[in-house]
SENU-872057 format. One record per residue (C-alpha): residue number from 1; x, y, z; residue in one letter. Coordinates in pm, 1 decimal. Each point is the difference from the previous one (the first is absolute). Example, Ala and Ser with C-alpha at 12.3 -4.5 7.8 and 13.67 -1.06 7.14 Angstrom:
2
<pos: 1 px: 1230.0 py: -450.0 pz: 780.0 code: a> .
<pos: 2 px: 137.0 py: 344.0 pz: -66.0 code: s> .
//
This chain:
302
<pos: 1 px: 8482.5 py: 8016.9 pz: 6925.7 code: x> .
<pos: 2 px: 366.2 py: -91.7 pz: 161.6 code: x> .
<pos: 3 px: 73.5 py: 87.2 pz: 338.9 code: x> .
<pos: 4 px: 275.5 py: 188.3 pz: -103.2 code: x> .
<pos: 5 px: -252.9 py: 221.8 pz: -159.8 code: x> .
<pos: 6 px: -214.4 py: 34.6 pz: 327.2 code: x> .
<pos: 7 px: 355.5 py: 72.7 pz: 187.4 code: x> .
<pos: 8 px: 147.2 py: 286.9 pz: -226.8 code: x> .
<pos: 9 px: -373.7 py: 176.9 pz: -23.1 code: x> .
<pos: 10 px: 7.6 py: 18.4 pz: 364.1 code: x> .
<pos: 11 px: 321.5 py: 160.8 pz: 27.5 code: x> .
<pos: 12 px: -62.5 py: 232.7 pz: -271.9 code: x> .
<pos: 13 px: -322.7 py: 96.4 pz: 236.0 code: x> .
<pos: 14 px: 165.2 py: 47.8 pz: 296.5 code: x> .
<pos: 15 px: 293.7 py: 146.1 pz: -130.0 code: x> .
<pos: 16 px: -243.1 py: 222.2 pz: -241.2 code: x> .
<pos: 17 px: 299.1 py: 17.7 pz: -234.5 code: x> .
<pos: 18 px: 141.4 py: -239.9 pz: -213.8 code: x> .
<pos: 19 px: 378.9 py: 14.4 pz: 10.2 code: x> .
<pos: 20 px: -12.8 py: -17.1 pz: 380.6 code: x> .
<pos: 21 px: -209.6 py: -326.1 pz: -18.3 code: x> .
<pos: 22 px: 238.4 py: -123.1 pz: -286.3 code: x> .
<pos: 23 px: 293.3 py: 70.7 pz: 248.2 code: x> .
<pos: 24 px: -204.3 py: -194.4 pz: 315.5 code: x> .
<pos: 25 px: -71.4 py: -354.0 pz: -224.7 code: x> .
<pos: 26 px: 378.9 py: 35.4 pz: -138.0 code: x> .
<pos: 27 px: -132.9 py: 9.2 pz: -375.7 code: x> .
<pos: 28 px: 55.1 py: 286.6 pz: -282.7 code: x> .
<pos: 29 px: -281.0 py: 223.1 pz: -12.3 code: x> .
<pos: 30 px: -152.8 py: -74.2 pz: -332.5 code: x> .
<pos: 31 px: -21.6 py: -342.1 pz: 151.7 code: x> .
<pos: 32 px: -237.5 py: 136.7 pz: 225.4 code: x> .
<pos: 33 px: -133.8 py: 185.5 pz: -249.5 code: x> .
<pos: 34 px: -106.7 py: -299.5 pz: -160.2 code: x> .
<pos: 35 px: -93.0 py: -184.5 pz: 180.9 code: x> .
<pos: 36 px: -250.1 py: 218.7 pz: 173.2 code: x> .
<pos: 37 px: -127.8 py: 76.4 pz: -364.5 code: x> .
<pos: 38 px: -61.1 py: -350.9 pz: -78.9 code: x> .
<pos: 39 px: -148.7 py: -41.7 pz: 294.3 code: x> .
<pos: 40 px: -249.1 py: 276.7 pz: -75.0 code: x> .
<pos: 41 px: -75.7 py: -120.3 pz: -323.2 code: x> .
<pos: 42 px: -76.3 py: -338.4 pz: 163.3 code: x> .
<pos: 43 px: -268.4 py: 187.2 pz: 223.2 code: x> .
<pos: 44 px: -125.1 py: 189.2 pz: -292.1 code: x> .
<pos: 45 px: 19.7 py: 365.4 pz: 213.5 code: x> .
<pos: 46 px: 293.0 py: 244.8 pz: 98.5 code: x> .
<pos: 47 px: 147.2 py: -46.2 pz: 356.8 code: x> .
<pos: 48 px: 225.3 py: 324.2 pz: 7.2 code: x> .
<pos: 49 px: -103.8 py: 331.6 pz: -96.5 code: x> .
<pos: 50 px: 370.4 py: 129.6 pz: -128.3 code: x> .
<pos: 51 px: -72.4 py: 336.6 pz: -135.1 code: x> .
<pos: 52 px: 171.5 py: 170.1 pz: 315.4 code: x> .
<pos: 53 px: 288.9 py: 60.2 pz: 178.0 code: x> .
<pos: 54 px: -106.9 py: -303.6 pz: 204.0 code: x> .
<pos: 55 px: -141.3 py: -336.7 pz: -53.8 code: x> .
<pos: 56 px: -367.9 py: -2.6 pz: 94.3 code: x> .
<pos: 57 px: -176.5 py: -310.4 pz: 57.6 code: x> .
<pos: 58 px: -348.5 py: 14.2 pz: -202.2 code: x> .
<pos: 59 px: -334.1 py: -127.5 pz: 92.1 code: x> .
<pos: 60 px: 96.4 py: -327.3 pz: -117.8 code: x> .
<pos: 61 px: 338.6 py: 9.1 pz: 129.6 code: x> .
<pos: 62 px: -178.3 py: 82.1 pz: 354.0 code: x> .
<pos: 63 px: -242.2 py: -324.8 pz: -56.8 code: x> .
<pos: 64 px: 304.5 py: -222.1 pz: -66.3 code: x> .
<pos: 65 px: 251.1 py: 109.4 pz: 273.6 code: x> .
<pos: 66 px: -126.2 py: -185.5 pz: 299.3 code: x> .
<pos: 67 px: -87.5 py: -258.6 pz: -181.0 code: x> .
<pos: 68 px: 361.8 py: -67.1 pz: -199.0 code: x> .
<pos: 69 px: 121.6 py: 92.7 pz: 364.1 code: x> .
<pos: 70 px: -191.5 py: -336.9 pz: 152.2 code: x> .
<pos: 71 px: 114.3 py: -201.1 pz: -324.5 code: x> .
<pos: 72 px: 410.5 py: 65.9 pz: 90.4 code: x> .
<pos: 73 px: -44.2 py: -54.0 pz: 398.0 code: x> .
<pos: 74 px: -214.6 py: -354.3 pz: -76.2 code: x> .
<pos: 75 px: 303.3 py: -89.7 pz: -261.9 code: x> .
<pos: 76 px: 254.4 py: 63.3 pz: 225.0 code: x> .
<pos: 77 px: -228.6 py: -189.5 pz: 284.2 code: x> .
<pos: 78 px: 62.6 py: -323.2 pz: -179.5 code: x> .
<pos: 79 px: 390.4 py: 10.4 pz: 5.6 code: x> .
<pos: 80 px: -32.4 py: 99.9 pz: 377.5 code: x> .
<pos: 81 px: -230.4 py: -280.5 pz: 50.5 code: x> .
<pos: 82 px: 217.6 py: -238.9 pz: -135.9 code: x> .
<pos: 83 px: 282.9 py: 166.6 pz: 186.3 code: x> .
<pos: 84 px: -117.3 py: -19.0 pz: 274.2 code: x> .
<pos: 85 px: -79.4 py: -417.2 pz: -33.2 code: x> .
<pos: 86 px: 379.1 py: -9.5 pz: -97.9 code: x> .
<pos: 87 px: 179.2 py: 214.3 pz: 177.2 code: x> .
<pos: 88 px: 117.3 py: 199.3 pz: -314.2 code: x> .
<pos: 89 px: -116.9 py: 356.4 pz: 33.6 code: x> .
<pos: 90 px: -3.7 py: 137.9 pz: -392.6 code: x> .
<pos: 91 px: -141.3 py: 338.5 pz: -132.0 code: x> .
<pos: 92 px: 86.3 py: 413.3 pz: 148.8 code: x> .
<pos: 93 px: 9.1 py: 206.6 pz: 300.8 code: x> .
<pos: 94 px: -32.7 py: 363.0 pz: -30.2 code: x> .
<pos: 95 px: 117.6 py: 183.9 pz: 324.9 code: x> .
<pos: 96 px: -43.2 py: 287.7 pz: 30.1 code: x> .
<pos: 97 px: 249.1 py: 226.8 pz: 254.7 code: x> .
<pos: 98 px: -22.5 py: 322.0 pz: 159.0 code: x> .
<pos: 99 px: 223.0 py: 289.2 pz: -221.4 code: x> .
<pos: 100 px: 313.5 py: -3.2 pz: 247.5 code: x> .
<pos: 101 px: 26.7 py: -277.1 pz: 172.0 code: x> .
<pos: 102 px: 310.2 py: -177.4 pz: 52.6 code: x> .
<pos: 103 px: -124.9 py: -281.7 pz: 239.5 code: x> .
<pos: 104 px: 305.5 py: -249.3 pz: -17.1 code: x> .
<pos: 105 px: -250.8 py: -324.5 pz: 160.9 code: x> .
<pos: 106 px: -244.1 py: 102.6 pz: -282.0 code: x> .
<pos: 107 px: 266.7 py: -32.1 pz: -300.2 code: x> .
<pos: 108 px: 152.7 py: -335.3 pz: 206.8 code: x> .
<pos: 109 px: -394.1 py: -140.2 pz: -15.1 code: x> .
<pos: 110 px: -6.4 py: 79.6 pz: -358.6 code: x> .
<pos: 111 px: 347.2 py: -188.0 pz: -65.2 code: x> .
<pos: 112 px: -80.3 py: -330.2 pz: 230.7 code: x> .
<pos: 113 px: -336.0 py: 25.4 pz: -192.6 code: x> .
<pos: 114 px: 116.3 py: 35.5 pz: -385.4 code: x> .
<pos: 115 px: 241.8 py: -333.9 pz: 134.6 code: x> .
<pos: 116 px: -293.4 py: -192.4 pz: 123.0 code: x> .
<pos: 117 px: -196.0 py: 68.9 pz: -316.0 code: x> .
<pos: 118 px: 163.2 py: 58.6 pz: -280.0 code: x> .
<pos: 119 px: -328.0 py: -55.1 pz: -221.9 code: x> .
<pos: 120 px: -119.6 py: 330.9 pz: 99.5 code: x> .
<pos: 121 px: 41.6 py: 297.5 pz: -176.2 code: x> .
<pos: 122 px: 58.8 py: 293.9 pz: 300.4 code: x> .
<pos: 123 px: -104.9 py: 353.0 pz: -124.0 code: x> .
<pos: 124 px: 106.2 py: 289.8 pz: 201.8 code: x> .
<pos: 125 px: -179.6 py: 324.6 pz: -13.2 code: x> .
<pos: 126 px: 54.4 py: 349.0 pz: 208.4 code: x> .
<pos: 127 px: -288.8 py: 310.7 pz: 71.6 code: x> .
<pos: 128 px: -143.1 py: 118.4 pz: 252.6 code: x> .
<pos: 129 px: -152.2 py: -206.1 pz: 361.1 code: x> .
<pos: 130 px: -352.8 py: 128.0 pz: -119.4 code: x> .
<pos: 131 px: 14.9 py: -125.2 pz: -352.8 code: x> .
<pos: 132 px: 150.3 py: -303.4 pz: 50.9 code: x> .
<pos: 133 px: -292.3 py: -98.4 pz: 211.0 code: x> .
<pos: 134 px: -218.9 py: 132.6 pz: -270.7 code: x> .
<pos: 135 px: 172.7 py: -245.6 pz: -232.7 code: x> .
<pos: 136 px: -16.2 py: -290.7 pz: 253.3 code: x> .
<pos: 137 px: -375.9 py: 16.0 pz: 0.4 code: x> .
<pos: 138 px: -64.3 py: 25.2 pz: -344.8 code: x> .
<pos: 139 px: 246.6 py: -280.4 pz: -43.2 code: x> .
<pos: 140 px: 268.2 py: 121.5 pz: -198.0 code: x> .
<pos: 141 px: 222.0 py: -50.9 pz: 282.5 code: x> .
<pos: 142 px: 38.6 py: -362.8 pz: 214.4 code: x> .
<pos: 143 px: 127.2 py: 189.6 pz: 300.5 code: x> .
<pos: 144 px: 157.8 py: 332.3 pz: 101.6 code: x> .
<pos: 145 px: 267.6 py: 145.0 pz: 281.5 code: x> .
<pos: 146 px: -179.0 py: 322.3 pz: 98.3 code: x> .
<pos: 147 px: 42.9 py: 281.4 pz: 257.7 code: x> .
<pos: 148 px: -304.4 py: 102.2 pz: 191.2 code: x> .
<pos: 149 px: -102.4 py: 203.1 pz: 338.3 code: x> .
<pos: 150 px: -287.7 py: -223.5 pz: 108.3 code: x> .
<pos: 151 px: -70.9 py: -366.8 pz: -3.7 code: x> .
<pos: 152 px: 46.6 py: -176.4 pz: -393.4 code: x> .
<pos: 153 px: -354.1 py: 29.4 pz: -153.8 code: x> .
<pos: 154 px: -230.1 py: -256.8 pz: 145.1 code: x> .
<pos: 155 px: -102.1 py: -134.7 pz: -360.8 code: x> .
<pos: 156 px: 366.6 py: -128.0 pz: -91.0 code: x> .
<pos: 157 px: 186.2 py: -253.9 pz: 215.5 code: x> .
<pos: 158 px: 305.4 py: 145.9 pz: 164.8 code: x> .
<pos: 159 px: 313.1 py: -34.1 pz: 188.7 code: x> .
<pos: 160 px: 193.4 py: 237.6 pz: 143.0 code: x> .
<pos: 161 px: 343.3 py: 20.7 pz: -16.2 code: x> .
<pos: 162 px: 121.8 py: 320.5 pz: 200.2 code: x> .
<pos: 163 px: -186.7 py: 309.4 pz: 194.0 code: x> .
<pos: 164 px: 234.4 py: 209.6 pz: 59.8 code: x> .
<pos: 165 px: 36.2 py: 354.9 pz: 162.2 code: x> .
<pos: 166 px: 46.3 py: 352.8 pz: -195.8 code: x> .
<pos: 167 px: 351.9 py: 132.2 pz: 85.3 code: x> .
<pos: 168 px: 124.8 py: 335.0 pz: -134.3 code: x> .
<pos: 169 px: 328.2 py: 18.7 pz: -137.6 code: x> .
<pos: 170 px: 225.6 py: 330.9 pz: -86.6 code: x> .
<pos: 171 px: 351.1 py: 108.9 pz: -45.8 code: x> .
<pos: 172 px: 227.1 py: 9.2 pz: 325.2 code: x> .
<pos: 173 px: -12.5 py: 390.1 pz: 26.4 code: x> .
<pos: 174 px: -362.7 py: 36.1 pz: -46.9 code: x> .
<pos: 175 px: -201.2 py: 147.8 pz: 337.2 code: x> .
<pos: 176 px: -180.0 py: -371.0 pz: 25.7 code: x> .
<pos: 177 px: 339.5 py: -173.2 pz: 51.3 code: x> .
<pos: 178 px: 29.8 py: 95.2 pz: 311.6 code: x> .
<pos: 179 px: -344.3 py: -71.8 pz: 164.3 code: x> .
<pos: 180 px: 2.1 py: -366.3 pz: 119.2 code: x> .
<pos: 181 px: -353.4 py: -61.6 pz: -65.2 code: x> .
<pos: 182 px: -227.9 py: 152.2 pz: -239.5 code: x> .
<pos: 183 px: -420.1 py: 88.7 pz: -12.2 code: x> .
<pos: 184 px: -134.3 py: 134.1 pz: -343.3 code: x> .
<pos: 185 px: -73.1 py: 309.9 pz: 134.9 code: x> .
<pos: 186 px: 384.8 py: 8.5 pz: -11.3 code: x> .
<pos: 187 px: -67.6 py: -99.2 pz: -394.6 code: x> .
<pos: 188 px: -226.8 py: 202.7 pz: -49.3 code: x> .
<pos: 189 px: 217.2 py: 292.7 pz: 29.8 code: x> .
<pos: 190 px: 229.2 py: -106.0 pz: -302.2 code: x> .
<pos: 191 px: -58.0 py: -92.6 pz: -357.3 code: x> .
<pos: 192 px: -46.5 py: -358.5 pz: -43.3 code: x> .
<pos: 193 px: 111.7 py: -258.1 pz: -275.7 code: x> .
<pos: 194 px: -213.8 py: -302.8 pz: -19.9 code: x> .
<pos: 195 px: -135.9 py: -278.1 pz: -220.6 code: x> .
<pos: 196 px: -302.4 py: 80.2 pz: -179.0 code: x> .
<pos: 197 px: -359.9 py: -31.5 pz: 68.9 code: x> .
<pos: 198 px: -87.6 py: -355.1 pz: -55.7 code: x> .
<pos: 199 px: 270.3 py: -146.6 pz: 204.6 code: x> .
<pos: 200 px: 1.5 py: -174.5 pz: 282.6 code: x> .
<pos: 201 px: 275.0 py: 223.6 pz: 156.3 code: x> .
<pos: 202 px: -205.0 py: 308.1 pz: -75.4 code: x> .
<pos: 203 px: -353.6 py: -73.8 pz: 104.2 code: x> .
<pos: 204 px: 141.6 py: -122.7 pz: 361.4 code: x> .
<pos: 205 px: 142.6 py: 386.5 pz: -18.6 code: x> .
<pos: 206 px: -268.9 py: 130.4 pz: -74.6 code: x> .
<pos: 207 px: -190.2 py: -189.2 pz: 243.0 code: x> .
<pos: 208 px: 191.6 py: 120.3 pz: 270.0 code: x> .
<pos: 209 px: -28.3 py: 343.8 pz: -104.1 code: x> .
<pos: 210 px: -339.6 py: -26.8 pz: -37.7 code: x> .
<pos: 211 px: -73.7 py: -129.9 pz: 414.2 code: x> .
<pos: 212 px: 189.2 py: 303.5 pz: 76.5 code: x> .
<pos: 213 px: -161.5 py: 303.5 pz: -211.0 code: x> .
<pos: 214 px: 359.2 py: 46.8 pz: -172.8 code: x> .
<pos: 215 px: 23.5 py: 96.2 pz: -359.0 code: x> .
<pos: 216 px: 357.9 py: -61.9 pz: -71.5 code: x> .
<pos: 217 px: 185.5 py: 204.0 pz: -324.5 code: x> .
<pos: 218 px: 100.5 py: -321.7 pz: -266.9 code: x> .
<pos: 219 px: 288.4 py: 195.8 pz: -119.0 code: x> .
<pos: 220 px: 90.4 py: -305.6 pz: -255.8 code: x> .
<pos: 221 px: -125.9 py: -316.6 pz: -100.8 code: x> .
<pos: 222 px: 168.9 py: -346.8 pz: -97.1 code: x> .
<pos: 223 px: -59.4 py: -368.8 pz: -88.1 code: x> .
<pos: 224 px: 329.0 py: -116.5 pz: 86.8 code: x> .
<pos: 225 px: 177.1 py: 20.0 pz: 351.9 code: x> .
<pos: 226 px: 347.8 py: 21.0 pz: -103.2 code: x> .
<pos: 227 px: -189.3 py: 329.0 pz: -211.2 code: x> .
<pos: 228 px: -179.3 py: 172.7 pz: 360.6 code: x> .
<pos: 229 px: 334.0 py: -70.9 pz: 123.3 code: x> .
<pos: 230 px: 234.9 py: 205.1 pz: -216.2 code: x> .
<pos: 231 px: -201.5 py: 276.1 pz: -12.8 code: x> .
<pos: 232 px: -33.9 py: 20.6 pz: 394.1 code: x> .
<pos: 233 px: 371.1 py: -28.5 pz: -40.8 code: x> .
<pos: 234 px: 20.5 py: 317.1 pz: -219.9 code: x> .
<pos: 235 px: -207.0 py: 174.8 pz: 283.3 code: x> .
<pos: 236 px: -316.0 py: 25.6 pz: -195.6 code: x> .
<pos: 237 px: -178.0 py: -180.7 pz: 288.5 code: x> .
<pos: 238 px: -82.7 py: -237.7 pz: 265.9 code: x> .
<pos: 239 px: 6.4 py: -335.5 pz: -189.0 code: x> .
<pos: 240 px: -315.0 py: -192.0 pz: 158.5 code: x> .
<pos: 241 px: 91.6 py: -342.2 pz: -17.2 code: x> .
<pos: 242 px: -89.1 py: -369.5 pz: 155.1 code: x> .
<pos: 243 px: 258.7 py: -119.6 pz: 313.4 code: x> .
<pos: 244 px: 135.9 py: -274.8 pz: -225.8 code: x> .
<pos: 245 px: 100.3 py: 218.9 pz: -264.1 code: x> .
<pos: 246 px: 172.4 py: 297.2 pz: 213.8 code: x> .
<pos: 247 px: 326.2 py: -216.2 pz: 68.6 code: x> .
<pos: 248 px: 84.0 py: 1.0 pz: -365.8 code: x> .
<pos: 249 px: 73.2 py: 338.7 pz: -14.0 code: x> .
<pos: 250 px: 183.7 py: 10.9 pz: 359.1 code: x> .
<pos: 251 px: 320.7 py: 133.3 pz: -154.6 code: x> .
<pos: 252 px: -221.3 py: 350.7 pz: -93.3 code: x> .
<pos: 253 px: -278.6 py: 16.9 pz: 197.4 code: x> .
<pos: 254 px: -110.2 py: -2.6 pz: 342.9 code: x> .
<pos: 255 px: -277.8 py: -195.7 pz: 79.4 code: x> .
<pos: 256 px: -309.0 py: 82.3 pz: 291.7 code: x> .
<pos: 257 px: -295.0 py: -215.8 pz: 37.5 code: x> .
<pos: 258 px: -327.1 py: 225.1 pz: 49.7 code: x> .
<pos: 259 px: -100.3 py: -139.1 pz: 305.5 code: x> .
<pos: 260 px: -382.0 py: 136.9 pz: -6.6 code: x> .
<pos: 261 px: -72.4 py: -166.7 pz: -405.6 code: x> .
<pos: 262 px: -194.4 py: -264.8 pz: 161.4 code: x> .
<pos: 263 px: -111.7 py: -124.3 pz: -336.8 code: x> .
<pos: 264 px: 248.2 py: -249.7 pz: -137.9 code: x> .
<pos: 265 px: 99.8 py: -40.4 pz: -314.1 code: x> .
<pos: 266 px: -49.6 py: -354.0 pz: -95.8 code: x> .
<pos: 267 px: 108.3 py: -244.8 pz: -286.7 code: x> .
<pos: 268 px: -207.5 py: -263.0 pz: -105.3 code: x> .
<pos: 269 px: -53.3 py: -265.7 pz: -271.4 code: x> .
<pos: 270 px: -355.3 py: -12.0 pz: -118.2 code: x> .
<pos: 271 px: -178.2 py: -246.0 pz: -240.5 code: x> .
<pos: 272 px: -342.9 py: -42.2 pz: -165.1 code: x> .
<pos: 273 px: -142.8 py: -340.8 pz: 227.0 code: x> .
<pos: 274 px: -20.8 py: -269.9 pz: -137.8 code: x> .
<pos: 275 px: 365.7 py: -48.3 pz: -106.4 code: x> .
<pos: 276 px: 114.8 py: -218.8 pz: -234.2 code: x> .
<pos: 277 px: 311.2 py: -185.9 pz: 49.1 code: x> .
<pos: 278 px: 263.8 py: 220.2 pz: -127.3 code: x> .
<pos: 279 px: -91.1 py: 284.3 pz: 209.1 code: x> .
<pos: 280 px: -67.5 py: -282.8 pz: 304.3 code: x> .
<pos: 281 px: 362.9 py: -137.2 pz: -75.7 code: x> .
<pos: 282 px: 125.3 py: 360.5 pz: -17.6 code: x> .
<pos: 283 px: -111.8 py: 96.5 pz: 326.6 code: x> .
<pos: 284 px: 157.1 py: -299.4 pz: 165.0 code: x> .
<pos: 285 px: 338.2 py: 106.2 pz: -97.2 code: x> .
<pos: 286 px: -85.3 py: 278.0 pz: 165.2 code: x> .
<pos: 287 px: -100.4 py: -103.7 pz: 324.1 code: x> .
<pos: 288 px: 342.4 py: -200.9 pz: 4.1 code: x> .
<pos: 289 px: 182.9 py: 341.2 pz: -133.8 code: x> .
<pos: 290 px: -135.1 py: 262.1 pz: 232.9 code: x> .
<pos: 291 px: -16.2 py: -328.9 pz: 305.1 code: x> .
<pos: 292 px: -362.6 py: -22.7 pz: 157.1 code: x> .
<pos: 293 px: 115.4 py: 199.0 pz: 276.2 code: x> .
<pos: 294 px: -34.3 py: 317.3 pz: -200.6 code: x> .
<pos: 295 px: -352.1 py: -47.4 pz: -123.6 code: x> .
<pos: 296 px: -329.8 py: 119.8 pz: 124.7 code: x> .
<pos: 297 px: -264.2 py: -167.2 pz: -127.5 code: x> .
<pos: 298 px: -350.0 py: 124.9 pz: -185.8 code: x> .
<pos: 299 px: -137.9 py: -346.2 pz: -60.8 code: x> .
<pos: 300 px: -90.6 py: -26.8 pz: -408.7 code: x> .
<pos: 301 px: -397.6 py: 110.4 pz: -30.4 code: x> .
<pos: 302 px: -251.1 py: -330.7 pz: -83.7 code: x> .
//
């Protein structure tokens, strides 16, 4: 039994299909293929049931998950061990980022990092705030920049980077222009286009909404800013949007912050404690990106 083994079954599980695990370990997919059948003939029982649409992991494949899981993170322990004894951090970060984001300090932290450590391999994955928690717990990601309405969950360690306020944003002509300051009863009386459920940006909407009895018409949905605002641009809507990413789109839109959205909408780094050293290493260079100043702090959980 090879590590290697242990590494593509493990994909192929969480992945639950086998060219998308082929494309994550950078290998063809009868590699994988292989591989995970040698490795079931070594255990003398079937780990995938592949009669479906989807790869399904089978009673035996359930029994050997968590363990093959524990047998990668102690490998990769050693090499951070020794790393850490010699300075020489080795191995891979996965980080995971909000679907969206264009967070200059974050990409800067990622460069100064990749410089300072050249032995790691950096993975960079996009979804959704709520999934890329998900995948933070269950360890298939080292750390994650998420969106969220409340404080980052109390399990993870955290950082925030940003809580900003909701701001509405339309065309020049549109009746909202010319109010100085906006509620979302105001809102309310227009169709909307937000980001999705699951965002950061959306639940502290919806929050808001919520303190105030107001059910709000989502007119149109979208993952992607520069999206919400071309389509409030084609008057299809009042773009919801975060007060960092309204000045972007100055040139079409008018921006109004909704002065009675109490709930911010925050961005925050979160991380499964303890850390090892990449991730540790990784949030230094962000500290010294985004500048202490800029930082609230949720202490890690013990």
């Amino acid at each position: 039994m090879e590590l290697r083994q242990l590494e593509y079954f493990v994909a192929v599980a969480e992945e639950r299909n086998f060219t998308r695990a082929a494309e994550r370990v950078n290998i063809s997919q009868s590699g994988v293929s292989a591989q995970v059948r040698q490795l079931e003939r070594e255990l003398g029982a079937e780990l995938f049931d592949r009669s479906g649409r989807a790869v399904t992991l089978t009673v035996a494949g359930k029994a050997a998950l968590e363990p093959a899981r524990a047998a990668l993170a102690a490998a990769a322990s050693v090499g951070e061990a020794v790393g850490e004894v010699t300075g020489l951090i080795r191995g891979r970060l996965t980080l995971g980022m909000v679907v969206g984001c264009t967070i200059t300090p974050l990409f800067d932290a990622l460069a100064t990092f990749h410089r300072a450590h050249p032995g790691v391999s950096v993975s960079l994955v996009e979804d959704a705030s709520d999934r890329l928690v998900d995948g933070v717990r269950a360890g298939t990601t080292d750390l994650a920049l998420v969106g969220t309405a409340t404080a980052a969950p109390t399990d993870l360690g955290s950082l925030t980077l940003l809580s900003e306020r909701l701001v509405a944003a339309v065309p020049p002509r549109h009746p909202l222009a010319a109010q100085r300051r906006l509620r979302l009863r105001d809102l309310v009386a227009h169709p909307l286009i937000c980001m999705p459920p699951g965002t950061g940006l959306r639940s502290a909407f919806d929050r808001a909404c919520a303190a105030r009895s107001l059910l709000p018409t989502i007119a149109l949905q979208a993952t992607a800013p520069d999206a919400i605002a071309d389509l409030a641009a084609r008057g299809l809507g009042v773009a919801v949007l975060s007060e960092s990413m309204a000045p972007a789109y100055a040139d079409r839109l008018t921006s109004r912050p909704v002065t009675d959205a109490e709930t911010p909408a925050l961005l925050a780094l979160v991380w499964r404690d303890p850390a090892g050293p990449a991730t540790r290493a990784f949030l230094t260079a962000c500290r010294r990106s985004f500048g202490t100043a800029a930082w609230p702090h949720q202490d890690p959980p013990r």
